[in-house]
C-alpha positions as CSV (number, residue, x, y, z in Angstrom):
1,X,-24.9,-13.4,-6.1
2,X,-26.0,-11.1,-9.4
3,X,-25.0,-12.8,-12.2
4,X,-24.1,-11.2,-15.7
5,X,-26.9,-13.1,-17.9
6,X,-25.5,-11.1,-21.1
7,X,-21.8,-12.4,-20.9
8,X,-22.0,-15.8,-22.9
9,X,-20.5,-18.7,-20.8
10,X,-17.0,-20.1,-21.3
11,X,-17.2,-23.5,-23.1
12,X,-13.6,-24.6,-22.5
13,X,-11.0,-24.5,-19.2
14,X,-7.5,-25.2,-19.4
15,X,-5.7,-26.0,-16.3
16,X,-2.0,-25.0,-15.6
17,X,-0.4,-27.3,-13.3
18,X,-2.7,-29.6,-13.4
19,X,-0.7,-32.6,-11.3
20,X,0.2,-29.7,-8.5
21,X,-1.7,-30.3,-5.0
22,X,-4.0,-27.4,-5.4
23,X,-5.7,-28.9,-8.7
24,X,-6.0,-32.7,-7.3
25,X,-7.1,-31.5,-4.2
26,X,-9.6,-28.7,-5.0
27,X,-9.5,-27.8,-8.5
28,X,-10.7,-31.2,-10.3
29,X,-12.8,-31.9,-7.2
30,X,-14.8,-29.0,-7.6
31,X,-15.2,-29.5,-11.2
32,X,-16.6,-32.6,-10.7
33,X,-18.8,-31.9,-7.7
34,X,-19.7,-28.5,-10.6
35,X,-20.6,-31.2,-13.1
36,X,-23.3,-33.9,-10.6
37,X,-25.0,-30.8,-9.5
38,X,-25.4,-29.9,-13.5
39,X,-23.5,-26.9,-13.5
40,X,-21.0,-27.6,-16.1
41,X,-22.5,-26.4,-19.4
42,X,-23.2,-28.6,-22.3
43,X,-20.0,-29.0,-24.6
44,X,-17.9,-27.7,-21.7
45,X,-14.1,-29.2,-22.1
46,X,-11.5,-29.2,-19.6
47,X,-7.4,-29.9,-20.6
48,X,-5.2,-30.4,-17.8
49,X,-1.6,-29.4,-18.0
50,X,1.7,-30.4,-16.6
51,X,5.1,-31.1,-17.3
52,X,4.4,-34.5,-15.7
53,X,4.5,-37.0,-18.8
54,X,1.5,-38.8,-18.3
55,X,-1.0,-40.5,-20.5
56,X,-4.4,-39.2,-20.7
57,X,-5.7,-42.6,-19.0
58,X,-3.0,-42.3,-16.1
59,X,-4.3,-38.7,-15.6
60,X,-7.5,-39.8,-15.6
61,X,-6.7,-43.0,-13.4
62,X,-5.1,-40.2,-11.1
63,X,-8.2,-37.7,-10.8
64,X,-10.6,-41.3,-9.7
65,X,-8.7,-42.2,-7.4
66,X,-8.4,-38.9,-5.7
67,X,-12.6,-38.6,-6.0
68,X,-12.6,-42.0,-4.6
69,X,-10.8,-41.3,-1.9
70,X,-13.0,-38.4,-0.6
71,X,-16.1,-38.5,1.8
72,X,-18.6,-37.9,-1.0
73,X,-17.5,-40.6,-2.8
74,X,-17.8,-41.3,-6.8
75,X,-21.1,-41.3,-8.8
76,X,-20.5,-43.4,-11.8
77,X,-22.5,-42.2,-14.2
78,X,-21.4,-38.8,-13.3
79,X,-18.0,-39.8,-13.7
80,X,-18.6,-41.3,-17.3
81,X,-19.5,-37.7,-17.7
82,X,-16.9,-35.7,-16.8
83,X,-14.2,-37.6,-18.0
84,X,-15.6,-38.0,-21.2
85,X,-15.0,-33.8,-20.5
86,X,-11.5,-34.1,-19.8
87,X,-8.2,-34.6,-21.4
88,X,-4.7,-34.3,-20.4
89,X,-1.5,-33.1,-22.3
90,X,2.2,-32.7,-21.0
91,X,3.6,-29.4,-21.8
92,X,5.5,-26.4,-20.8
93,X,3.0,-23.5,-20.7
94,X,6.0,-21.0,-20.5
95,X,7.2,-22.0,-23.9
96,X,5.4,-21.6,-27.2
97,X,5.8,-24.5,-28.0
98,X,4.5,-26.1,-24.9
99,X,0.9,-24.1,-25.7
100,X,1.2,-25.1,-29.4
101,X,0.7,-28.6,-28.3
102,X,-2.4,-27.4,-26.5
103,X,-3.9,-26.1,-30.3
104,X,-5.3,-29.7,-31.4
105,X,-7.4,-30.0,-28.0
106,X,-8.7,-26.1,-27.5
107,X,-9.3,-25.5,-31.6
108,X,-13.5,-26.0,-31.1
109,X,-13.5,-23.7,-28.2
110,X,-14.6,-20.3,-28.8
111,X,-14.2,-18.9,-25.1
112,X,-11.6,-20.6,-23.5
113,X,-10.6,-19.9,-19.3
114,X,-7.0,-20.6,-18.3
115,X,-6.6,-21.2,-14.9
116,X,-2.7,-21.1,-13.8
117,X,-2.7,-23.2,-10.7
118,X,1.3,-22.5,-10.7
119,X,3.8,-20.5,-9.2
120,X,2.9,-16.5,-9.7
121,X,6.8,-16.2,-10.8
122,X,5.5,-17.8,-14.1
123,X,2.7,-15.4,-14.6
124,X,4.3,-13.0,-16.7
125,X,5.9,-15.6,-19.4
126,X,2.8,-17.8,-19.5
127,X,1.0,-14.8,-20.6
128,X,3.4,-13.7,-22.8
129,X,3.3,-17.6,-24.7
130,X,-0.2,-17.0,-24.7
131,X,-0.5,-14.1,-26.7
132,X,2.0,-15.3,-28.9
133,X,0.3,-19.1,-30.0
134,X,-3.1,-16.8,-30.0
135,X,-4.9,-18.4,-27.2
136,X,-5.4,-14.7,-25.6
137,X,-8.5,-14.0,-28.1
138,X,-10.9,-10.8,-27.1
139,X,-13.4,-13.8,-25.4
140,X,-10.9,-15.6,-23.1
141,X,-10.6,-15.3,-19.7
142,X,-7.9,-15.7,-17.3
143,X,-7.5,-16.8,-13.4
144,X,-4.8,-15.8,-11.5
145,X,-3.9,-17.6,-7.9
146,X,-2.7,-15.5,-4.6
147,X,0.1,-14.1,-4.2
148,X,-0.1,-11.9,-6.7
149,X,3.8,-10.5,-5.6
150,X,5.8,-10.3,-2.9
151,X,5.1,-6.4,-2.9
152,X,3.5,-3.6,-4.2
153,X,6.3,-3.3,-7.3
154,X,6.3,-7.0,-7.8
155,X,2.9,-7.0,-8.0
156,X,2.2,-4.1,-10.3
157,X,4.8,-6.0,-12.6
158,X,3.2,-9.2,-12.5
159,X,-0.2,-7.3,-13.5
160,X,1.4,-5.3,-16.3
161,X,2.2,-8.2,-17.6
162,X,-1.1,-9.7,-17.4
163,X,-2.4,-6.7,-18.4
164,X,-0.5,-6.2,-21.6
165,X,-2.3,-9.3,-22.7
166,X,-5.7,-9.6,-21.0
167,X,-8.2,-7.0,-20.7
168,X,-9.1,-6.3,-16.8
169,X,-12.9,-7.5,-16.9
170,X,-11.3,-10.8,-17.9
171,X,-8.9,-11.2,-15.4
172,X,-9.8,-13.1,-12.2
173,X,-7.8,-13.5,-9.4
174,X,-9.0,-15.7,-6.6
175,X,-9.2,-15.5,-3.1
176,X,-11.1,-18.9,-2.0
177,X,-11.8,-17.4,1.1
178,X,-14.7,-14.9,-1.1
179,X,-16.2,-18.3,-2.3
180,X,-16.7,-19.8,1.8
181,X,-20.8,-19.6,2.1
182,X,-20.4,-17.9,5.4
183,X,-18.4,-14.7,3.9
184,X,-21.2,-14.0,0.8
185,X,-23.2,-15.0,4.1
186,X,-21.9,-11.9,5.5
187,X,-23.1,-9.8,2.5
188,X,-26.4,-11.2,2.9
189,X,-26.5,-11.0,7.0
190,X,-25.5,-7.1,6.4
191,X,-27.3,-6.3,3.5
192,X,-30.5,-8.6,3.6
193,X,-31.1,-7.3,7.0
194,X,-32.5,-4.0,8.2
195,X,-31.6,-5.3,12.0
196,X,-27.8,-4.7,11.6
197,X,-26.9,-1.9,9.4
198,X,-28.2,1.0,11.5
199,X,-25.8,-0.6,14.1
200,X,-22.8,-1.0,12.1
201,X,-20.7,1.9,12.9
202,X,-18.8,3.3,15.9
203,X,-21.6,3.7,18.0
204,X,-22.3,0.4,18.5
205,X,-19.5,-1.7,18.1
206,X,-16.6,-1.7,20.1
207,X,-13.9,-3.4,18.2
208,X,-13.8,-6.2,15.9
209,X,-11.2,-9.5,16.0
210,X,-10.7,-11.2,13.1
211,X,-8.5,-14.5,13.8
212,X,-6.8,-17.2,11.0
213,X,-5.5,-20.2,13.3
214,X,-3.6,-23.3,11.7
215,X,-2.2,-25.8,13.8
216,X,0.2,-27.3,10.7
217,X,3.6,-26.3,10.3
218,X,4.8,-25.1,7.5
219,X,6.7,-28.1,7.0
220,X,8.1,-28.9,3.0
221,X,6.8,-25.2,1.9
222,X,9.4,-23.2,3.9
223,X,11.4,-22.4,0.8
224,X,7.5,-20.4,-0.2
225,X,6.6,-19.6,3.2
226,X,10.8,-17.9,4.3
227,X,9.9,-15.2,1.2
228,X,6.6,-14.6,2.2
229,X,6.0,-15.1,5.8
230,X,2.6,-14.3,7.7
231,X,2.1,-11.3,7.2
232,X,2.1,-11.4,3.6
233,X,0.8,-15.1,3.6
234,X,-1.9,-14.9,4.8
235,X,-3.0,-11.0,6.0
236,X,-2.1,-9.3,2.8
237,X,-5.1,-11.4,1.1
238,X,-7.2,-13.8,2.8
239,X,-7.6,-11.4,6.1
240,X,-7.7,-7.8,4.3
241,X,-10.3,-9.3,2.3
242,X,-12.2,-10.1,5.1
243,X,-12.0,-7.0,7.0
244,X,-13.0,-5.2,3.8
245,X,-16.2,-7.3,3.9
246,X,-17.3,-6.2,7.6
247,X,-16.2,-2.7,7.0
248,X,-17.7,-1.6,3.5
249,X,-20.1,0.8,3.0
250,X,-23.2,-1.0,1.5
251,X,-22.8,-0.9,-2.2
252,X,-25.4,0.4,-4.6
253,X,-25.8,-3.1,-6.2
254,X,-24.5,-6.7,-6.6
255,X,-22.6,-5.8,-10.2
256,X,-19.1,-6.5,-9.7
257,X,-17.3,-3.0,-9.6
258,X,-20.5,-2.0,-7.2
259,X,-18.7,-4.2,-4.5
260,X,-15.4,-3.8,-5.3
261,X,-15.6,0.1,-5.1
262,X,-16.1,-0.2,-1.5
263,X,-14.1,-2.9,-0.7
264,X,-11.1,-0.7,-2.3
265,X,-12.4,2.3,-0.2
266,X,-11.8,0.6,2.8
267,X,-7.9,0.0,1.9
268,X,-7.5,3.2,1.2
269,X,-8.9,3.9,4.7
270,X,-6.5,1.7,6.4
271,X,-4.2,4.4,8.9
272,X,-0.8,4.1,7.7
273,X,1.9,1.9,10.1
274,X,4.4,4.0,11.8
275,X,7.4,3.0,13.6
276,X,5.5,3.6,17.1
277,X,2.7,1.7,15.2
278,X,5.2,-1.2,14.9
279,X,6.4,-1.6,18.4
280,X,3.1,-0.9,20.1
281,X,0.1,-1.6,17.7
282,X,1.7,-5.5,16.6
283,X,3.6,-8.3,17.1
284,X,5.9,-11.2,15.1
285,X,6.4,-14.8,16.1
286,X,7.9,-17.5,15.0
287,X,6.9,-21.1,16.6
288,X,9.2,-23.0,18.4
289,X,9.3,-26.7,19.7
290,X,5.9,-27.6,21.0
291,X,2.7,-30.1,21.1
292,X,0.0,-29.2,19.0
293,X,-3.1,-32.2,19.3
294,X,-1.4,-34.1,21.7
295,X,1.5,-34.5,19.3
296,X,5.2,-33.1,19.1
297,X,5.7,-30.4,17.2
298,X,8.9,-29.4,16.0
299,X,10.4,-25.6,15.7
300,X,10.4,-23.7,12.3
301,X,13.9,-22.9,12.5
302,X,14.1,-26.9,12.6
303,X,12.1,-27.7,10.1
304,X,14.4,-25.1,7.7
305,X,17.2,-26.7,8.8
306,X,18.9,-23.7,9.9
307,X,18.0,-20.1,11.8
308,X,15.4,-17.4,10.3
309,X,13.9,-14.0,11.0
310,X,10.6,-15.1,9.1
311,X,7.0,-14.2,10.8
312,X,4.9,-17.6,11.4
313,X,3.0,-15.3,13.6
314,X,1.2,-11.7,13.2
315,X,-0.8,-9.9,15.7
316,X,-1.7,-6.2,14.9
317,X,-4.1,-3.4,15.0
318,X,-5.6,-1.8,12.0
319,X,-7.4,1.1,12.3
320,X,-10.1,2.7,9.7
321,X,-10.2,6.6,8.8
322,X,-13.9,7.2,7.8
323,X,-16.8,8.2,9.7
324,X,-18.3,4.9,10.3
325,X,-15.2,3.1,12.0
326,X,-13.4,6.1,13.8
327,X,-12.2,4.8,17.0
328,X,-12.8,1.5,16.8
329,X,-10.1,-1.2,16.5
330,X,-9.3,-4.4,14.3
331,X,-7.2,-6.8,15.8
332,X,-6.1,-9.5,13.7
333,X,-4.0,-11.9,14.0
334,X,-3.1,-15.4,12.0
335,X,-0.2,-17.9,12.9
336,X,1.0,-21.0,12.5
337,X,0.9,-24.2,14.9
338,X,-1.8,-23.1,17.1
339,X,-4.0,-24.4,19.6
340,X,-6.8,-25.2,16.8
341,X,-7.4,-24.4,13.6
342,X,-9.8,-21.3,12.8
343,X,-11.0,-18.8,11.1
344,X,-13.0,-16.6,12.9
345,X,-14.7,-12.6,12.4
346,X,-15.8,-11.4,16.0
347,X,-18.0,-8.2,16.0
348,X,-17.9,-6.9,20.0
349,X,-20.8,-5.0,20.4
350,X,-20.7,-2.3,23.7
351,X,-22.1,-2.6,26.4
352,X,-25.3,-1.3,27.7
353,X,-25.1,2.6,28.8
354,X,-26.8,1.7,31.9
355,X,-27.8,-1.4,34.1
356,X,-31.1,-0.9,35.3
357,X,-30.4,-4.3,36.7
358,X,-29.3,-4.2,40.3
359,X,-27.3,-6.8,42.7
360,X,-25.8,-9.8,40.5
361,X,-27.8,-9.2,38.1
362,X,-25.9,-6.6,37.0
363,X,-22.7,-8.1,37.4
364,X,-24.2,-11.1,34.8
365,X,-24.3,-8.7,32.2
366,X,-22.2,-9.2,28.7
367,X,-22.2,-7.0,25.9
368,X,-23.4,-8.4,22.7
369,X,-21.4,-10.2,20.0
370,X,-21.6,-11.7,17.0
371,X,-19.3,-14.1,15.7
372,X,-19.2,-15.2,12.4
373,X,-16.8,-18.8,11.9
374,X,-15.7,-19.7,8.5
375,X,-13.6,-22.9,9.4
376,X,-13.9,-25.2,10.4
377,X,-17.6,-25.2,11.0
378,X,-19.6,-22.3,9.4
379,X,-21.7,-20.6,11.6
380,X,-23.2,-17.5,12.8
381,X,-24.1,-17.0,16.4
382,X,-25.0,-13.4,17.8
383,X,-24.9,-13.7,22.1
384,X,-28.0,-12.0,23.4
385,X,-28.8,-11.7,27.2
386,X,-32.0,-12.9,28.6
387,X,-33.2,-14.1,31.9
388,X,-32.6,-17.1,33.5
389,X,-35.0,-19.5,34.0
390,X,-36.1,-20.4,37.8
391,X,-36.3,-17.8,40.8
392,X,-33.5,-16.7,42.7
393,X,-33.7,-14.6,46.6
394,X,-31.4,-12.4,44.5
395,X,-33.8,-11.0,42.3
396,X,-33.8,-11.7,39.0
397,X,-30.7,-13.3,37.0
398,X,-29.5,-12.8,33.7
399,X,-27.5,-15.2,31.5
400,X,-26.3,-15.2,28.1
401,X,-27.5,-17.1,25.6
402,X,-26.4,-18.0,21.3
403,X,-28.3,-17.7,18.6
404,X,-27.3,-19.6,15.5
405,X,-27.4,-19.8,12.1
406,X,-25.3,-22.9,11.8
407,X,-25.0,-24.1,8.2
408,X,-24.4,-27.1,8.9
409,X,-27.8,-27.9,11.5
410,X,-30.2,-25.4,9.0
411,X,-29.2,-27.6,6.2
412,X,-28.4,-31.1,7.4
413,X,-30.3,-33.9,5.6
414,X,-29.7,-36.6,3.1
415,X,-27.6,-35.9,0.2
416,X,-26.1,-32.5,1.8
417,X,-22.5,-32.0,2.0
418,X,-20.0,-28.9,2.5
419,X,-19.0,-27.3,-0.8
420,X,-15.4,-26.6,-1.8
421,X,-15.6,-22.6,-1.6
422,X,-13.4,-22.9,-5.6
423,X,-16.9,-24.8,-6.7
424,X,-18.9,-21.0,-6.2
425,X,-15.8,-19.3,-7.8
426,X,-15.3,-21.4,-10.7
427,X,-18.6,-21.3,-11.6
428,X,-18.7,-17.4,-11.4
429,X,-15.5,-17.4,-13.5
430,X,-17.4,-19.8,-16.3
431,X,-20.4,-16.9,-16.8
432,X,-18.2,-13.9,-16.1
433,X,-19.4,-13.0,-13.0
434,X,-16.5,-11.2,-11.0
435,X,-17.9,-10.0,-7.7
436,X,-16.4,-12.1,-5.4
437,X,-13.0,-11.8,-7.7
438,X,-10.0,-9.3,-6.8
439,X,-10.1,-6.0,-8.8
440,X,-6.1,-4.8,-9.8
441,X,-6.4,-1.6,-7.7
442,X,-7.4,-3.8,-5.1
443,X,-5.0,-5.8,-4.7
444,X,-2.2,-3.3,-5.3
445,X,-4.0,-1.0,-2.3
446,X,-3.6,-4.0,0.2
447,X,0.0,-4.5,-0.8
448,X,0.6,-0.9,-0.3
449,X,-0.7,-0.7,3.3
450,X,1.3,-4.1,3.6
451,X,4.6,-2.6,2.6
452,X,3.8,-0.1,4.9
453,X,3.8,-2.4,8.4
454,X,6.9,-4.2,6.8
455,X,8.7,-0.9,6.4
456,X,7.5,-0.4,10.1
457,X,9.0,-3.1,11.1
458,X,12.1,-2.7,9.1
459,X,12.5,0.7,10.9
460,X,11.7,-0.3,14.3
461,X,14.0,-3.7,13.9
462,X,10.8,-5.9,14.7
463,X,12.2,-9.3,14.8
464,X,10.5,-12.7,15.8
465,X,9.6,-13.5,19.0
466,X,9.6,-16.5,20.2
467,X,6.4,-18.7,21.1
468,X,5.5,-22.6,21.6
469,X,4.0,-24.4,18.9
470,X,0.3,-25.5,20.3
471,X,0.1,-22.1,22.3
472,X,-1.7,-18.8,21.2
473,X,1.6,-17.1,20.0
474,X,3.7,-14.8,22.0
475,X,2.8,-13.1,25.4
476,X,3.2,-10.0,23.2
477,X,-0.1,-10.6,21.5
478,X,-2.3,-10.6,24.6
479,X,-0.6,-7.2,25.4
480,X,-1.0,-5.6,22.3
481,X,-5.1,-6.2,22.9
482,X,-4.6,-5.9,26.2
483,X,-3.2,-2.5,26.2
484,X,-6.7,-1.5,24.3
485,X,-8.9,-2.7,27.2
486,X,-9.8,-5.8,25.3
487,X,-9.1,-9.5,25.0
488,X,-9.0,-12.0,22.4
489,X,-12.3,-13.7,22.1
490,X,-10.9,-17.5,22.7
């Protein structure tokens, strides 16, 4: 990825809800794992931030444990390192005088990053505390988690707000899915390559089938998850993001607005959702009792404790308006409590015009596809056809065979590991590099086209259907492909 050399790097990060799951889990992980690799620059602070009243040595006690406990393991003399970085202080950070008790701790910094790991409802008055103790100088930066709103006027609010306090080329807001290896792999398999681009377009490809499988419930976070649901869950961000990744038009350069010009062109692209649209271009779900892993699962409406007309489940078709994608479909689709968890981009290539192959070896034939997984291996295999080996009274046969760029197999040895994709993005937002970071027009054209299918479905009174947890959602889904001539690639 370009990087900005002429931006100077940020020498302090403060960390909003700092004793929340996302921080302990990924956050503080990746800061460490930032720090063995020597990442971290010299000098560079961290101050965690809660409303948890703990003692900076039961914080600390807190984040070892939690690096103990993973795979990787604890380096000790990386450790003495990065604690001797990092410091912890209770505080409200919507108050002002929460973030006054912040001043002692920050007062050497000179380019401070506040990260708000909390709720996006708080955005607004953390910001506005902020700009009132004087923390929002002309060299701080800011990073913002998804969802950024519920809809397009929520979120233009919530980025007003930011806004009125934080310039945009020092606003982040992270998608983790943009820091995975395999997605900037995409860049580079698109872009690096002068194999695929000439065959990137609607005369080649067929459709593409981008799929985000959990098999977990939603569990504790329905009180989130009956707001928000699926569709804007998971498909306003993490899967729009993707699709605008396979679909851009190759940008002049690396530099951050380069990219996210065409990644914004591609929303604006996206063919509106009418009411037909609704009832025969998509499908909700919502999971119902089930086994998922060999294990009983229990409905959502059970796990809320009472009924709901909340998505778990979204199937749909998005189509493209430019010259490059006309005619060819997206199908994408995301759910919860499903056979396996995955996250999957599957370019179907079309098949050859003509079989000069005759008897079965013509009915061996396969068109071509490459299929890019994200989670929970990364890998990259494209499906070629070739001969099979031997000799056959038929003639010759044909069979089709993978090849692969698996991560994990081109770079297994001793000392390698799987990144946390927040390592890639942190870094990025400590020298001020925001390419793989959401631009506001961005994420306020996805929410539009968002608002758009909900309205749809509003219209067309879409509810819910009905599927087993552990299967691959309703029957519906299969027919909404199925109606296209295509199936889900499973």
């Amino acid at each position: 990825m370009a990087q900005m050399a002429e931006t100077p790097r940020a020498d302090l990060l403060v960390l909003f809800g700092a004793t929340g799951d996302l921080a302990r889990r990924m956050l503080l992980p990746s800061l460490y794992f930032l720090d063995v690799d020597g990442f971290l620059p010299d000098g560079f602070k961290i101050v965690a931030t809660a409303r948890a009243e703990l003692s900076r040595q039961d914080f600390l006690d807190h984040v070892r444990s939690d690096l103990k406990g993973r795979p990787e393991g604890l380096d000790e003399a990386v450790w003495a390192r990065f604690c001797g970085r990092l410091d912890y202080v209770p505080a409200d950070a919507t108050s002002i005088e929460g973030l006054a008790a912040l001043k002692p701790h920050t007062a050497q910094a000179s380019r401070p990053m506040f990260y708000l790991a909390i709720s996006p409802s708080l955005y607004s008055k953390v910001c506005a505390a902020l700009a009132k103790v004087g923390f929002a100088g002309p060299e701080s930066r800011i990073v913002l988690e998804k969802p950024i709103g519920r809809d397009l006027e929520s979120s233009r609010a919530i980025n007003a707000a930011v806004g009125a306090v934080f310039d945009e080329e020092r606003v982040f807001r992270i998608d983790h899915y943009l820091g995975k290896e395999t997605v900037q792999n995409l860049i580079a398999l698109r872009f690096a390559n002068t194999l695929f681009e000439p065959l990137w377009n609607n005369l080649t490809i067929d459709h593409v089938q981008i799929t985000v499988a959990e098999t977990e419930g939603v569990g504790e976070r329905w009180p989130y998850y009956d707001e928000y649901g699926a569709l804007r869950d998971m498909l306003q961000n993490h899967m729009l993001q993707l699709l605008c990744l396979v679909a851009m038009e190759p940008p002049s350069d690396m530099e951050p607005d380069s990219v996210r010009n065409e990644k914004v062109k591609v929303l604006r692209s996206l063919r509106g959702f009418t009411r037909a649209d609704a009832q025969g271009c998509s499908i909700r779900g919502q999971y119902g009792d089930g086994v998922v892993a060999g294990r009983a699962a229990h409905a959502y409406e059970k796990e809320r404790g009472q009924p709901s007309d909340i998505e778990t489940f979204v199937a749909l078709r998005a189509d493209i308006d430019n010259w490059r994608w006309a005619g060819v479909p997206f199908f994408l689709r995301t759910g919860k409590r499903l056979p396996e968890r995955r996250t999957q981009i599957a370019i179907q290539f079309k098949p050859v015009p003509h079989s000069i192959f005759g008897g079965a070896a013509s009915q061996d034939l396969t068109a071509n596809r490459l299929v890019i997984d994200l989670q929970p291996d990364e890998d990259i295999e494209l499906t070629l056809m070739n001969k099979a080996p031997g000799i056959s009274r038929e003639g010759m046969r044909l069979q089709s065979l993978p090849l692969s760029l698996s991560l994990l197999r081109a770079y297994e040895g001793p000392g390698a590991r799987r990144r946390i994709a927040y390592e890639r993005l942190l870094l990025d937002v400590i020298v001020g590099n925001s390419t793989l970071f959401v631009r506001r027009d961005e994420v306020e054209a996805a929410w539009r086209w968002i608002d758009g299918v909900a309205d749809a479905w509003k219209e067309a009174g879409l509810t819910p259907k009905p599927y087993a947890a552990g299967s691959w959602g309703p029957a519906g889904a299969f027919a909404l492909i199925e109606r296209a001539g295509r199936a889900w690639y499973d």
